[in-house]
C-alpha positions as MATLAB code, in Angstrom:
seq = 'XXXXXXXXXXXXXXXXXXXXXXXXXXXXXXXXXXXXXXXXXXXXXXXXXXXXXXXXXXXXXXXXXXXXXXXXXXXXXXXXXXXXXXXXXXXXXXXXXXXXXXXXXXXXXXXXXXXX';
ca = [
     109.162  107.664   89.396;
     108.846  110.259   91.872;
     110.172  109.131   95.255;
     108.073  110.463   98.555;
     109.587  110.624  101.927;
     107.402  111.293  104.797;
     108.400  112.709  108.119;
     106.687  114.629  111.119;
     105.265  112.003  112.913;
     106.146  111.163  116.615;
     104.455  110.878  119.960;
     101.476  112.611  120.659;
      99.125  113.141  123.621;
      95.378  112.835  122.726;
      94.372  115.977  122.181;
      97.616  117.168  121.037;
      98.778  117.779  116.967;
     101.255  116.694  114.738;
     102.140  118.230  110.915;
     103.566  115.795  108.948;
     105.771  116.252  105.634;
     105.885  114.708  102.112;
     108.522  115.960  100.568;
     108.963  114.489   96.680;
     112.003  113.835   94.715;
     110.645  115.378   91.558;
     107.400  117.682   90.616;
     104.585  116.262   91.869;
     102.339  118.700   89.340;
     101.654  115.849   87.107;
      99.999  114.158   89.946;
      96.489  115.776   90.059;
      95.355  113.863   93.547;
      97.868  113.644   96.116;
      96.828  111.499   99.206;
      97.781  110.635  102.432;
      96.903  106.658  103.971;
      97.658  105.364  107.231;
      97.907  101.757  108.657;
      97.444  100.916  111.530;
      98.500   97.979  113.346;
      96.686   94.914  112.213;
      94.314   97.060  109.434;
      94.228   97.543  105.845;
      96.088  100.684  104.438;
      93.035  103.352  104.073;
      93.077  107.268  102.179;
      92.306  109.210  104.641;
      92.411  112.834  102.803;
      92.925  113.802   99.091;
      94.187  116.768   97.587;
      94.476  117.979   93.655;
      95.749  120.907   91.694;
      92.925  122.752   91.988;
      92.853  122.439   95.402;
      90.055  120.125   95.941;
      89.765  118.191   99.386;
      88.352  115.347  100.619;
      88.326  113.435  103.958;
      87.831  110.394  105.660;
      84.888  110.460  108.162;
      86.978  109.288  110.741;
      89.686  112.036  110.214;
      86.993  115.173  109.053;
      87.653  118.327  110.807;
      90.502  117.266  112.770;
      92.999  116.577  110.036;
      93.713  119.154  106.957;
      95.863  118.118  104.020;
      97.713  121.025  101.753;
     100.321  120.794   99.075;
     103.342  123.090   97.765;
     103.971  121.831   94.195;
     105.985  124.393   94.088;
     108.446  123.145   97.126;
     107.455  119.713   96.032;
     105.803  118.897   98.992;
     102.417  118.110  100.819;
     101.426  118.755  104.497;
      99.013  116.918  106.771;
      97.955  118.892  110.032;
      96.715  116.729  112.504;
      94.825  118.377  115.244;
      92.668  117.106  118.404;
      94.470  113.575  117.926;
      93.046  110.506  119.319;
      94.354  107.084  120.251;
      92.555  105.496  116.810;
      94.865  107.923  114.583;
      97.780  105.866  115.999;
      99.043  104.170  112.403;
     102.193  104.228  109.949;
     101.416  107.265  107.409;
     101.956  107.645  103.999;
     101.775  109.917  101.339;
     101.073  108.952   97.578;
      98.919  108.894   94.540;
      95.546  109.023   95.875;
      94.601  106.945   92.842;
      95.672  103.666   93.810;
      95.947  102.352   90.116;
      98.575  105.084   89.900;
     100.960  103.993   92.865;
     104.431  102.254   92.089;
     105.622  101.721   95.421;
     105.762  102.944   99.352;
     108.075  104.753  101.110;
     108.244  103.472  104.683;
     106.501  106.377  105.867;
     106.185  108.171  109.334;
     104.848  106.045  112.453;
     101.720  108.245  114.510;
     101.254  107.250  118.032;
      98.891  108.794  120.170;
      99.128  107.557  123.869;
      99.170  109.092  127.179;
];
């Protein structure tokens, strides 16, 4: 099982950016889609942005030219670069499979909070 720590988040002002870091315990090659999913308080855990080997992206509508996901398989690790935050990005995020049927477990990943 390859274990995934997030880390980057903090506070934010609206407006402001945050990168964070999923850094993996193994190669995360053999996963083609790498994802990131936030919670936030009271919701259902939703993908926001996807990622594969080839370099393929996809985005959440609510997230779409603000947020941009990369990966270093190399490094074993992927990157989300948050930009122009707002108050609704404020959520727990984590990184993982982006194929749900895929995922073994969660890290505890990286609390967002964009306030003011």
């Amino acid at each position: 099982q390859v274990r995934l720590v997030e880390s980057g988040g903090g506070l934010a002002p609206p407006g402001g950016s945050l990168r964070l870091s999923c850094a993996a315990s193994r190669s995360i090659f053999s996963i083609n889609s790498m994802g990131w999913y936030r919670q936030a308080p009271g919701k259902s855990r939703e993908l926001i942005a996807t990622i594969t080997n080839g370099g393929t992206t996809n985005y959440a509508d609510s997230v779409k030219g603000r947020f941009t996901i990369s990966r270093d398989n190399a490094n074993n690790t992927m990157y989300l670069q948050m930009n122009s935050l707002k108050p609704e990005d404020t959520a727990v995020y984590y990184c993982n499979n982006a194929n749900l049927w895929q995922v073994r477990s969660w890290g505890q990943g990286t609390q967002v909070t964009v306030s003011s």
